[in-house]
N, C-alpha and C positions, 0 to 999 in steps of 0.2 A: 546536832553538832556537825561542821563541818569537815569536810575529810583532812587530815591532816598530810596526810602523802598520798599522791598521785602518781602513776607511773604508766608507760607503755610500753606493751610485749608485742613482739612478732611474731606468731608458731614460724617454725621452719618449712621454706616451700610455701606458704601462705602469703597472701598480700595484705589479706585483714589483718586489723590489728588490736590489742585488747585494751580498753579503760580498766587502770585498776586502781580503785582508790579502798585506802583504811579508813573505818568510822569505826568509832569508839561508844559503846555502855546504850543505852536504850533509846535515846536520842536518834544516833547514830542507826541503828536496824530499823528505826523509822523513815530515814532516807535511804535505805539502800536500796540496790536496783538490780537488774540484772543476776546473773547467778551469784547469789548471796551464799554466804560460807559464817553462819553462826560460831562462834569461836568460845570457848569455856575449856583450858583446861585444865586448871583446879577447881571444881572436877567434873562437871556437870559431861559434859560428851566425852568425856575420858571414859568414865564409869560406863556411859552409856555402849560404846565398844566392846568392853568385858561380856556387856551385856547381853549385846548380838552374840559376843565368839561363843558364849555358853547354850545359844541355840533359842536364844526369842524368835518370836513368830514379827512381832511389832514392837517399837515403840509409841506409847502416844502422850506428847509434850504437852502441860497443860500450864498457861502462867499462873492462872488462880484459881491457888491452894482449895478453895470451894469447890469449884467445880471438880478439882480431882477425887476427890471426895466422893462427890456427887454420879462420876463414873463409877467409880469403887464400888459403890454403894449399889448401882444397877448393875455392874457385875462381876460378883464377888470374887470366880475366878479369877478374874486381872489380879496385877502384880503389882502396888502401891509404894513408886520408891523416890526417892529426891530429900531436899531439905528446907527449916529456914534457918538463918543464922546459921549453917553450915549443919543441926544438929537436926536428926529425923523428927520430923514428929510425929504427935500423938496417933497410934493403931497404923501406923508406914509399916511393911513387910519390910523394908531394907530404907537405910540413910542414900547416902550419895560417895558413900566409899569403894571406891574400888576392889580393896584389900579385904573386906566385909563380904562382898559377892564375888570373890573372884573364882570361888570352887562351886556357887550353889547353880545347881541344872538348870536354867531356863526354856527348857525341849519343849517346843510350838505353842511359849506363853504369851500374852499380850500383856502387854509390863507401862505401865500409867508412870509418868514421869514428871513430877515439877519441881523448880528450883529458883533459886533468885535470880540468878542470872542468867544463864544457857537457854530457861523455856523462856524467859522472859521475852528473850532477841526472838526467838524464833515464831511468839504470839504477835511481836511490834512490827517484827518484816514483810508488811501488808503491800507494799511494793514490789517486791521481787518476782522476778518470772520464775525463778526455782529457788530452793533453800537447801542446803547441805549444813553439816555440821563442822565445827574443824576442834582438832585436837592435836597436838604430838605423834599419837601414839598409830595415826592412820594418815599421817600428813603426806606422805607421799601416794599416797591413793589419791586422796585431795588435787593434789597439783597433778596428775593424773588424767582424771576424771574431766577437770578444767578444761586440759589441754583438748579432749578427745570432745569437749562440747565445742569448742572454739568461738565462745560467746564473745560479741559486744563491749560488754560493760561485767565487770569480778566487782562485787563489793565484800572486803574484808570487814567485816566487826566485830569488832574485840570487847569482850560485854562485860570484862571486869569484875570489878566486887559488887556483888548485888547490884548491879546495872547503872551505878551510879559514880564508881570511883573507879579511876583507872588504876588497871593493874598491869607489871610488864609482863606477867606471860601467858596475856592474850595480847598485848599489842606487839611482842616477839613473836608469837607465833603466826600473825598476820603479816610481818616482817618477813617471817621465813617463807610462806607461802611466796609472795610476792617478790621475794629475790628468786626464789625459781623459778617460776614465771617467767622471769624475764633474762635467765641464764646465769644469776652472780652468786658468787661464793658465800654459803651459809659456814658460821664456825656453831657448831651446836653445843660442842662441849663450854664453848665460854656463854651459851645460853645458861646449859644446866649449872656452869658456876657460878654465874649472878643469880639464878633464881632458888639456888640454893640458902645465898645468905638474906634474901629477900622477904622483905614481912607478911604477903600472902602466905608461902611456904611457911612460917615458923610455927604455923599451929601443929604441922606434923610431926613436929618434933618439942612440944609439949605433951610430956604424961598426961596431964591432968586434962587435955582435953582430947580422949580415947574417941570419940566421933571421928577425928582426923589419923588414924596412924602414919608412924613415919615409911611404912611400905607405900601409903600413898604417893608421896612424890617420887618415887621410884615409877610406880607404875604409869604416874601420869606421862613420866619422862623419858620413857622407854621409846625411843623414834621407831616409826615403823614397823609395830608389832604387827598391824591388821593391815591386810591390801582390799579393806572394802571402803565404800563412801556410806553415812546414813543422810537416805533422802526422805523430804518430806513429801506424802505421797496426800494432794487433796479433794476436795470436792468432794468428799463423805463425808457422815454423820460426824465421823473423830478422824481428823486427819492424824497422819502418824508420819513415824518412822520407817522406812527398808532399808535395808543390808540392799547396796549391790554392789559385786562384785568388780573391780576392776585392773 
């Protein structure tokens, strides 16, 4: 897919300048380029934040469900969490809920992660010079972090429902990224009122489907809880996730 908005940022003091274009669902992280910023945040890198703040050692993103498995399986330590159709499956230690893990320890665990959409981008973005993740809830680390690489080419991808369908809040929060980026006024609160009444979000606030609680969109929607990036660290056996700081 091609990018649907393109923009240019200046850092301040800088004469470089930055390409930032939005690509959209699995397509899209297959063209992206440059410091690639994987987008999921219902809930896939939302969740994975909580994840860090409770003190993992790793994460490691796998798109197929088989092979995470197949880590698990060699070793059994690791921490088996993600979804499909939003609902954990079979012998997972944890779904993809936030509000599910938000109190359980994760102290120097190495925590296997797949999902429909979030690991999907982050297997497709075979392109990219570097990958980070993006969410709400660390978005300001995110544009951050950017700023302090002062890269080329940002590609935002917003990777939607199960990688296939667009959804607005990943292509808002690639919006929001890239208005900062480039200095313009984000209204967040009128983000969280449209994605409130919005059909992603509504499972969280259906009873009958307790995989999703409605703490969830709270949690996802919290701006700014974490001041870290998760990057993908490669060229080993399991490339993964770190926490760093910014």
């Amino acid at each position: 897919m091609v990018a649907r908005d393109v923009g240019y940022s200046c850092l301040l003091g800088e004469k470089k300048f930055m390409v930032i274009k939005i690509l959209e669902l699995v397509s899209g992280a297959q063209q992206a380029t440059g410091l690639t910023v994987i987008i999921d945040v219902f809930r896939a890198f939302s969740t994975a934040c909580y994840v860090f703040n409770n003190g993992a050692k790793r994460i490691i993103p796998v798109g197929n469900i088989d092979n995470a498995y197949k880590i698990k399986q060699s070793n059994p330590d690791y921490i088996l969490i993600g979804e499909r159709k939003g609902i954990k499956p079979l012998d997972f230690d944890h779904g993809n809920s936030p509000t599910q893990i938000e109190h359980v320890n994760f102290a120097a665990k190495t925590v296997i992660q797949t999902t429909s959409a979030g690991t999907q981008g982050i297997d497709q973005a075979k392109k990219a010079d570097q990958i980070i993740t993006g969410s709400f809830v660390n978005v300001g680390a995110i544009v951050k972090y950017i700023n302090s690489q002062n890269p080329e080419t940002v590609s935002l991808v917003a990777m939607g429902s199960a990688g296939i369908h667009i959804a607005d809040e990943d292509t808002l929060c690639a919006k929001y990224i890239k208005n900062e980026l480039e200095g313009k006024v984000n209204d967040f609160k009128r983000i969280i009122d449209h994605l409130r009444e919005y059909k992603s979000a509504q499972k969280f606030f259906d009873d009958v489907k307790d995989w999703a609680p409605a703490r969830d969109f709270d949690l996802c929607m919290t701006i700014n809880k974490f001041s870290f990036v998760l990057k993908m660290q490669k060229d080993i056996k399991y490339p993964y996730l770190k926490k760093i700081d910014v």
